[in-house]
C-alpha positions in Angstrom: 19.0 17.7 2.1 19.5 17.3 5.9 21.6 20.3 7.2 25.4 18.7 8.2 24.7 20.4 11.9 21.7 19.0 12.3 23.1 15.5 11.9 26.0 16.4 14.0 23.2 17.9 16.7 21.3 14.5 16.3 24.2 12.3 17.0 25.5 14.1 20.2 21.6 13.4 21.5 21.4 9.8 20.3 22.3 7.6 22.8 22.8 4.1 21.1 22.0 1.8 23.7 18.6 3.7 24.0 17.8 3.0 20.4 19.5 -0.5 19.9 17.9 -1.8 22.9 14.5 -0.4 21.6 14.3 -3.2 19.0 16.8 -5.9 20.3 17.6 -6.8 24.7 20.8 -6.1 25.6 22.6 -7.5 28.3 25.8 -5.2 30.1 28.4 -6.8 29.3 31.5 -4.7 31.5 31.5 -1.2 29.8 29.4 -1.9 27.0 26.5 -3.8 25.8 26.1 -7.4 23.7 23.0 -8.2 22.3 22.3 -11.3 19.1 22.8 -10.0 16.4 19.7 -9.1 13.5 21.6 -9.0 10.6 22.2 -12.9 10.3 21.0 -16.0 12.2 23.2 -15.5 15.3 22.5 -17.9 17.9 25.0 -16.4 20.5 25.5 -12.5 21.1 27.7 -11.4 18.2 26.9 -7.8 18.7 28.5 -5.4 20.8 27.9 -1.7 21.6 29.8 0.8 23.2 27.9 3.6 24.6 30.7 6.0 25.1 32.1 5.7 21.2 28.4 5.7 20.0 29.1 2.6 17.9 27.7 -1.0 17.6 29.7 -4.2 15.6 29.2 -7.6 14.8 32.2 -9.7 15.2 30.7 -12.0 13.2 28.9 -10.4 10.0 31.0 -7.4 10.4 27.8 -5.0 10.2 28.3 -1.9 12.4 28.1 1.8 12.7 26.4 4.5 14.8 22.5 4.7 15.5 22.1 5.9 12.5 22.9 3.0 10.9 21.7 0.8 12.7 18.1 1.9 12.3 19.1 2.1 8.5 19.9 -1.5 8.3 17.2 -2.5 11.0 14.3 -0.8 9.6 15.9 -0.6 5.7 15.6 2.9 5.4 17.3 5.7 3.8 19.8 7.8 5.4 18.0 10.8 5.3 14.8 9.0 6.2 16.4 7.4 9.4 17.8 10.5 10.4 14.4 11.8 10.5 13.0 9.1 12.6 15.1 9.6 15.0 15.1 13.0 14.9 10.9 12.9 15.5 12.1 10.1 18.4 14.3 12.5 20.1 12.3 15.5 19.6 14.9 17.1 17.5 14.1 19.4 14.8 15.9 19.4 11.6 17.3 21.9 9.1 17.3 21.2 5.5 19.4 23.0 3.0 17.6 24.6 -0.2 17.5 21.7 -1.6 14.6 19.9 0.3 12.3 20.6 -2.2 13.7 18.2 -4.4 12.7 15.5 -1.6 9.0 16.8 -1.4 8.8 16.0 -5.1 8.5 12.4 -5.4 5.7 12.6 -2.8 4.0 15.2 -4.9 4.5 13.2 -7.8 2.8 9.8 -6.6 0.2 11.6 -4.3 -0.4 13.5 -7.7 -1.1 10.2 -9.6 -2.9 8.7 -7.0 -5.7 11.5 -6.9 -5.6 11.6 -10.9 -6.4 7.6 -10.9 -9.3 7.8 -8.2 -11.0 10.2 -10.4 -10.2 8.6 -13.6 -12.2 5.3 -12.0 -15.5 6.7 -11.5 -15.4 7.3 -15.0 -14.5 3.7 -16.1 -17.6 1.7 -16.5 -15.9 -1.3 -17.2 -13.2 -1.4 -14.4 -16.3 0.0 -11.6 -18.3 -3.2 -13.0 -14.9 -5.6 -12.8 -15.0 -4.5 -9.1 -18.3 -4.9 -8.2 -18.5 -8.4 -9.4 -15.3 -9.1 -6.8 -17.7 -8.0 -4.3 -15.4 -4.4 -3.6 -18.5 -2.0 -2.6 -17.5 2.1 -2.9 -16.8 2.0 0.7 -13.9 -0.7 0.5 -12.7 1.3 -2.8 -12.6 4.4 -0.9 -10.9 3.2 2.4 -8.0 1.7 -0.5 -7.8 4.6 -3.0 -8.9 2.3 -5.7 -8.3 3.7 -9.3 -7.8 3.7 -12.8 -4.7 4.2 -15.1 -5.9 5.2 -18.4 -4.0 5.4 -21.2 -0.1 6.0 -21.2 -0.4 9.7 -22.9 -3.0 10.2 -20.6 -0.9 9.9 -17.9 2.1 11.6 -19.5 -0.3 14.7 -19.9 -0.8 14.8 -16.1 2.8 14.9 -15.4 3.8 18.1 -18.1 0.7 19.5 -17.0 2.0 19.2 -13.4 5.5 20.5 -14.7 7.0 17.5 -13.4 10.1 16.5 -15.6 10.6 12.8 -17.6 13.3 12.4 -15.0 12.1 12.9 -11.6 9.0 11.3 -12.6 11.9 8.2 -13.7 12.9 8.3 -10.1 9.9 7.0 -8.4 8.9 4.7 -10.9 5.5 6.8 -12.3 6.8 6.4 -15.8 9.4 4.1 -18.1 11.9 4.5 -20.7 12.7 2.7 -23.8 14.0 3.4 -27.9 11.0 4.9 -28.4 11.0 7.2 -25.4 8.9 7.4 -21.9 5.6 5.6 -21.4 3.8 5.2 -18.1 4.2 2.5 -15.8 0.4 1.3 -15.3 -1.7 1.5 -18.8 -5.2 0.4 -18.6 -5.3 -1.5 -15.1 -7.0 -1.0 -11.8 -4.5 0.7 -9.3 -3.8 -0.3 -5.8 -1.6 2.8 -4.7 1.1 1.3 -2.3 2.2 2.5 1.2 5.2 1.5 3.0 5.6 1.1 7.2 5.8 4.4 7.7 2.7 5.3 5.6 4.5 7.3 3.1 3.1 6.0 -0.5 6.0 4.5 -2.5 4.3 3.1 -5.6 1.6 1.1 -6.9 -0.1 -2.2 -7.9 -1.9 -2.6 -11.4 -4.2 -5.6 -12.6 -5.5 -6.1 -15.8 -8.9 -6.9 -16.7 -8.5 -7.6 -20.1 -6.3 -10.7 -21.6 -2.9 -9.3 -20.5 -0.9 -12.6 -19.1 0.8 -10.0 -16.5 -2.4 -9.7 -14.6 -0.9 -7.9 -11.5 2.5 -5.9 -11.5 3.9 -3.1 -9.7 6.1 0.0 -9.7 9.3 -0.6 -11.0 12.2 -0.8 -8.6 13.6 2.7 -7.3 15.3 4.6 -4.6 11.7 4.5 -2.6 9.9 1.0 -3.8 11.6 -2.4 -3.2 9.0 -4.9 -3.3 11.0 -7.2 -1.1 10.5 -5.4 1.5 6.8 -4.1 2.0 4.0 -5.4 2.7 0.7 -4.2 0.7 -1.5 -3.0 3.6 0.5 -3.1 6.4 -0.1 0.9 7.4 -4.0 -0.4 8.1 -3.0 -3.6 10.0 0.0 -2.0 11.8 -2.5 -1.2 14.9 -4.2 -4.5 14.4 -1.1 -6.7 14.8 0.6 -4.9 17.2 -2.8 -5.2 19.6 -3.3 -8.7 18.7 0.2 -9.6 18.4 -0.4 -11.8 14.9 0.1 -11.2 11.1 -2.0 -12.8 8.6 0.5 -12.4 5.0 -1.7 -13.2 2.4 -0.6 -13.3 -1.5 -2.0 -10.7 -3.4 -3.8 -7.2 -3.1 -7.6 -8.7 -3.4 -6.9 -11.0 -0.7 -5.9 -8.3 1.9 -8.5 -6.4 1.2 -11.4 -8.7 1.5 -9.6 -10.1 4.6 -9.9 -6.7 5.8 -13.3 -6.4 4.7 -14.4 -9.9 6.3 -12.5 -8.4 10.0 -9.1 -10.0 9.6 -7.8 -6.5 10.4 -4.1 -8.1 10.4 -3.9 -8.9 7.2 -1.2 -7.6 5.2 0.1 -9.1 1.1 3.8 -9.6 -0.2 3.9 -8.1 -3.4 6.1 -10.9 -4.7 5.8 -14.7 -4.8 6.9 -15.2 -1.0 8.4 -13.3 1.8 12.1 -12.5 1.7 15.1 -11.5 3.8 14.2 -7.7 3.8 10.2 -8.5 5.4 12.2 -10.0 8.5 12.6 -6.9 10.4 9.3 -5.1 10.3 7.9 -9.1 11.7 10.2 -8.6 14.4 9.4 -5.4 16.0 7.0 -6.9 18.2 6.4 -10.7 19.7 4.2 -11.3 16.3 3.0 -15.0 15.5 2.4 -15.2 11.7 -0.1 -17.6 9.7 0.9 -17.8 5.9 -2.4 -18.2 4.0 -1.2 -18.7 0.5 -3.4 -20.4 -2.3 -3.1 -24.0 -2.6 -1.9 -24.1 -6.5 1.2 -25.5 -6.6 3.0 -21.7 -6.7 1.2 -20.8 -3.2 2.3 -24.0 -1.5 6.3 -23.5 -3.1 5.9 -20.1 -1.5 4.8 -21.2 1.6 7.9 -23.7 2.0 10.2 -21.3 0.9 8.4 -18.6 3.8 8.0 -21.1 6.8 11.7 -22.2 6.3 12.8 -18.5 6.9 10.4 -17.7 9.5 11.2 -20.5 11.6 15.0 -20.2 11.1 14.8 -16.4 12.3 12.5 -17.9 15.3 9.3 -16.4 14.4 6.5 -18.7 15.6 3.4 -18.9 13.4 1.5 -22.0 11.2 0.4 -22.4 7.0 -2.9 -22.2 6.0 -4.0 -23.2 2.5 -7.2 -23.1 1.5 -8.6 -26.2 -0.5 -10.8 -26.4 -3.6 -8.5 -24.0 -5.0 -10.0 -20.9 -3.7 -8.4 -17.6 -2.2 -9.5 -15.7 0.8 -10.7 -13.3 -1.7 -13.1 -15.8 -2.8 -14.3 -16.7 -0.1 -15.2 -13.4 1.1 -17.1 -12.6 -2.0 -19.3 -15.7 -1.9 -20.6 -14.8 1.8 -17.8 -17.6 3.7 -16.4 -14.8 5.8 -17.2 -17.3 9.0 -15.7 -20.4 7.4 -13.0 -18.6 6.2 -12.3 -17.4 9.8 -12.4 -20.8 11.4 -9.8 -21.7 8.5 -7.5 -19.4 9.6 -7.8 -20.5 13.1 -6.4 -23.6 12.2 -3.1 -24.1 9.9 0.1 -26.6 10.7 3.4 -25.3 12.4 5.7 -23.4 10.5 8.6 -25.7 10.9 6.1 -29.2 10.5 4.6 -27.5 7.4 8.5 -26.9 6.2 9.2 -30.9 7.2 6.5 -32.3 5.9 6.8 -30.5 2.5 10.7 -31.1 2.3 9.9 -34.9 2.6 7.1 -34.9 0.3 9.4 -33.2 -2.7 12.1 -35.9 -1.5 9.6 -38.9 -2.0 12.5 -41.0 -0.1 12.2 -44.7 -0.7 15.3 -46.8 -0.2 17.4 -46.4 2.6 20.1 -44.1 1.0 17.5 -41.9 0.3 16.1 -41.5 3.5 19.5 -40.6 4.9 19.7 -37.5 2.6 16.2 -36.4 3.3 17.4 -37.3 6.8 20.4 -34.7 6.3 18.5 -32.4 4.6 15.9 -31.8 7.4 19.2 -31.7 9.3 20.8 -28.7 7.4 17.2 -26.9 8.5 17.3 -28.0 12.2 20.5 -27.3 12.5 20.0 -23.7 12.1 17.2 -23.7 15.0 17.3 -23.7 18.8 18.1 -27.1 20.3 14.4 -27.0 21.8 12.5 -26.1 19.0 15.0 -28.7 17.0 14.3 -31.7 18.8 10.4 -31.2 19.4 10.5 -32.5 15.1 12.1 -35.6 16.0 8.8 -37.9 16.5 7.4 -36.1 12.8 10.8 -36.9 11.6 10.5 -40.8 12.8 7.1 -40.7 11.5 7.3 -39.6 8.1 10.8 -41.2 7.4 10.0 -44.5 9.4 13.1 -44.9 10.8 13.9 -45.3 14.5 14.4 -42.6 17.2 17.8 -43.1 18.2 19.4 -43.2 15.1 19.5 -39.2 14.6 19.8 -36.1 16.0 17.8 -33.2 14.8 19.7 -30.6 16.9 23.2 -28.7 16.6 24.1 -29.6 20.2 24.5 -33.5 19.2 26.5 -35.3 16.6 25.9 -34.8 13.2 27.0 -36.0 9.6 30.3 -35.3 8.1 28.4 -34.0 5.1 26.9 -31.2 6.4 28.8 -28.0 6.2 27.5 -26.2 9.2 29.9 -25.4 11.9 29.4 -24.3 16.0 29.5 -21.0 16.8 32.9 -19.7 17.4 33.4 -16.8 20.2 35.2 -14.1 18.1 37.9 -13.7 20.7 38.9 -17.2 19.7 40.6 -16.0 16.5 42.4 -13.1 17.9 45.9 -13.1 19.0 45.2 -10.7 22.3 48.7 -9.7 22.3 48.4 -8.5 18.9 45.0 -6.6 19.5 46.8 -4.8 22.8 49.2 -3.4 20.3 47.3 -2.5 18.2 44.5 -0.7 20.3 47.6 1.3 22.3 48.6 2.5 18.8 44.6 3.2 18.0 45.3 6.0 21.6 48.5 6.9 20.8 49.7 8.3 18.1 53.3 7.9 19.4 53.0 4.4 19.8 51.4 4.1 16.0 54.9 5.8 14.7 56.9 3.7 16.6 55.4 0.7 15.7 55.7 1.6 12.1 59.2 2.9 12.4 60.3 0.0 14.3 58.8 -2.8 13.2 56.4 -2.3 10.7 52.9 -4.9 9.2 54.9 -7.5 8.4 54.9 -9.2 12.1 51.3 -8.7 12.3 48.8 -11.7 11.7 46.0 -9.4 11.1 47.2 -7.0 8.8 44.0 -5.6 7.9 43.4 -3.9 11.3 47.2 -2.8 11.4 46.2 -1.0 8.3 43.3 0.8 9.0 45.0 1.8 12.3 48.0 3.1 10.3 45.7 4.8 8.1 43.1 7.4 7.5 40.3 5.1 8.9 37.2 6.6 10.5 35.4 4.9 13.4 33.0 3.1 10.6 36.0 1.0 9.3 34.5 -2.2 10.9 38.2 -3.0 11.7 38.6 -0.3 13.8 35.3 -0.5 15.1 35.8 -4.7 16.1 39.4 -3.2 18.3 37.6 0.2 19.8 35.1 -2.7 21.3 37.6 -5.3 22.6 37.5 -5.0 26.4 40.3 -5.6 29.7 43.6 -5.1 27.2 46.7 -4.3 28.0 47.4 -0.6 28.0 50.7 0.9 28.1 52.2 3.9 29.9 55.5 4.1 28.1 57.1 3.4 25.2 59.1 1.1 26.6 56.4 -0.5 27.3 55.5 -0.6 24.0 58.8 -2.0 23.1 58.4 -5.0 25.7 55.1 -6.0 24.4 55.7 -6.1 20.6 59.6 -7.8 20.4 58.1 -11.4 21.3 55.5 -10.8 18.3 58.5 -9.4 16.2 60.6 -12.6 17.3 58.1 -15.1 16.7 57.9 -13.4 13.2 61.4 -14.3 12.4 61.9 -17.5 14.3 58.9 -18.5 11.9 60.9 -17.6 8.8 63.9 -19.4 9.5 61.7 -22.7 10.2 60.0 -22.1 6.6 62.9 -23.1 5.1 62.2 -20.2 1.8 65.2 -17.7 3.0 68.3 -17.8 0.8 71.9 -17.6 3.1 71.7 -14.1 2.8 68.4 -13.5 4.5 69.0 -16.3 7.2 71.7 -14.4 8.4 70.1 -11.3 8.2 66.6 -12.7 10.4 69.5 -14.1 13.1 70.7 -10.5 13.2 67.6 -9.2 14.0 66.3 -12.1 16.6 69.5 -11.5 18.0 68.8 -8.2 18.4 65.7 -8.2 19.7 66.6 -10.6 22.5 69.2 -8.4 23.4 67.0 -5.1 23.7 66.0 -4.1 27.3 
């Protein structure tokens, strides 16, 4: 584990702004920063960061924290791996308690069973021939760490030889548990050993080449291999796409590596059926226009529909290819087409047309009635989208629905149905009572004020007794409460507790004028709420 002073070291160092504003632009915004938010589809700057309290929040999603977390949830890391990125960012060296070694394991563990699988595939006849006739020469197998997982006692030999316990080997997915006890993970398949971003291996692919109807899985789930989020092959295209500023996202392991081996150096796989929430970032990092080349089967089209809808709505340009004739760009490869294939890729359809097009074809509207719901259900997508982009899908949309130009609006800025349940943007400082938040961030300062308030007065005049709670509390900075009133900007700060006093009795009087108007206070209370609006009035 990470030494607590280290961390400590690191954040003093760390300045926020520097490491947001590496990934996202920000804009000054008085004494902080305010940038759109990457946790959700923000449309307008959501996001605010204080340099001096080392802290970033979302008034909308809520997500927040220090730099830390940020590049946590930006680049879906683990703490103690973010910690180290920025560490090797800032130059900072880190010390590690005696426990360390326990992290070094699951790298020793995989990197162990990676070696042990090459070897074991120059000895398999039958999996070297399955290859071959897939057109994967030694060189290509070499250049991906091609191997072979034998049988499962043949890999649980490995591991007790290795003195590597059922447990930690548990942890990074090498092996599986059931009634019967542990068995390996990959049993008689080819492996494709797995890298992640930062081009530490995380786990593996295995395909069959017998009769197994799972042809191709991968490591289970763990602490260090979520599927959701990697991309098979991205550690060899990362210089590739970055230079050319474009991602090819094929479907499967055999398909990046052939379009590696054809040139398409930017090629990377999902290791599921389509890309997901969790890819987003890692797209992102740079200006990167994506072309989806999924197979044409009715599973590779559903993919790309379900993948150009995201893209697009996180306003990431790019177009679909799929292949016809029911060939994969692994196929193609193999039978000599590397040149056809390339001029395939070349051209594609818009993400967002591609999305349109497909949405409408599903739809199959007819009658008039159901055109307007395919009508509102390309709306619910364009919606989402900038104005711009939104509109240029009008003339597709009159097209393909035959209906005429005026009648509809594709983008957010114009009328829309009374169905739809999405709703403008709303500027957070619109649902805050700024009275209240003054208050409340004088009482954040001072702790005088924070005893008075609760002596005095108390959570019940408060509308937003959530933040009156964490102030009152034990709350650290990361309470996203706290976090939302340290970044409120030009409040009212008070030098006296008088002051203090003068500020709060209209909230406290409005809080009792509105229980005597609600009409639920016996005689008793009535009287009692007088007495104390009376009061209150009277106070100077």
């Amino acid at each position: 584990m990470i030494s607590k002073n280290s961390i400590e070291n690191l954040k003093n160092i760390v300045d926020i702004v520097d490491v947001i504003g590496s990934y996202i632009p920000l804009k000054k915004s008085g004494a902080n920063f305010v940038c759109v938010c990457p946790f959700h589809n923000d449309k307008h700057p959501s996001m605010s960061i204080s340099p001096s309290k080392g802290i970033y929040h979302c008034f909308s999603c809520k997500a927040g924290g220090d730099a830390i977390k940020f590049v946590m949830e930006y680049e879906k890391l683990g703490y103690a791996e973010a910690i180290e990125k920025l560490a090797s960012i800032y130059n900072v060296s880190l010390e590690y308690t005696s426990s360390k070694s326990e992290l070094k394991v699951d790298k020793k563990i995989l990197e162990n069973l990676n070696l042990h699988y090459k070897i074991l595939l120059y000895k398999n006849s039958e999996a070297l021939n399955y290859l071959k006739h897939r057109s994967i020469t030694d060189s290509i197998i070499e250049k991906w760490e091609l191997g072979w997982a034998a049988s499962s006692q043949n890999t649980l030999n490995l591991l007790q030889n290795e003195g590597i316990e059922p447990k930690e080997a548990l942890e990074v997915g090498a092996i599986k548990e059931n009634e019967n006890g542990y068995y390996a993970s990959f049993i008689n398949r080819i492996t494709f050993p797995i890298y992640n971003h930062l081009g530490s291996l995380v786990g593996f692919g295995g395909r069959t080449i017998s009769d197994n109807p799972a042809k191709y899985i991968n490591s289970p789930q763990s602490q260090i291999f979520d599927k959701s989020k990697i991309f098979y092959g991205y550690d060899k295209a990362k210089s590739e796409i970055y230079r050319s500023q474009s991602m090819v996202i094929c479907e499967g392991y055999m398909d990046c590596i052939m379009l590696h081996a054809a040139g398409v150096n930017n090629a990377v796989a999902v290791l599921g059926t389509a890309l997901t929430q969790k890819h987003i970032p890692l797209i992102k990092r740079g200006d990167i226009k994506v072309t989806l080349s999924f197979d044409s089967d009715a599973a590779g089209v559903n993919a790309a529909f379900k993948s150009s809808k995201l893209l697009v709505e996180h306003q990431i340009d790019g177009k679909v290819v799929l292949i016809s004739g029911g060939k994969d760009p692994a196929e193609l490869v193999a039978s000599g087409k590397e040149m056809e294939l390339k001029e395939i890729l070349k051209g594609g359809m818009e993400l967002g047309e591609f999305y349109i097009r497909e949405l409408i074809a599903n739809l199959n509207p007819q009658s008039p009635l159901e055109k307007a719901k395919a009508l509102r259900a390309i709306q619910e997508f364009s919606f989402n989208l900038d104005p711009i982009v939104a509109q240029s899908y009008n003339s597709l949309v009159v097209t393909l629905l035959k209906i005429e130009p005026g009648s509809f609006s594709l983008s957010r800025s114009s009328s829309k149905p009374s169905s739809t349940n999405l709703n403008p943007p709303i500027k957070f400082t619109e649902q805050k009572d700024i009275a209240e938040l003054s208050i409340l961030k004088n009482m954040l300062i001072n702790p005088e004020f924070c005893e008075v308030v609760k002596r005095y007065y108390g959570v019940e005049i408060f509308k937003d007794k959530a933040t009156y709670r964490a102030v009152t509390g034990s709350q650290s900075s990361n309470n996203e409460h706290i976090r939302e009133l340290e970044l409120y900007e030009n409040l009212e700060e008070y030098k006296s507790v008088e002051d203090l006093h003068s500020a709060i009795r209209p909230l406290a009087i409005r809080y009792y004028e509105g229980l005597l108007k609600s009409g639920r206070l016996s005689i008793e209370e009535i009287i009692e709420c007088k007495k104390r609006i009376s009061i209150l009035k009277g106070k100077r």
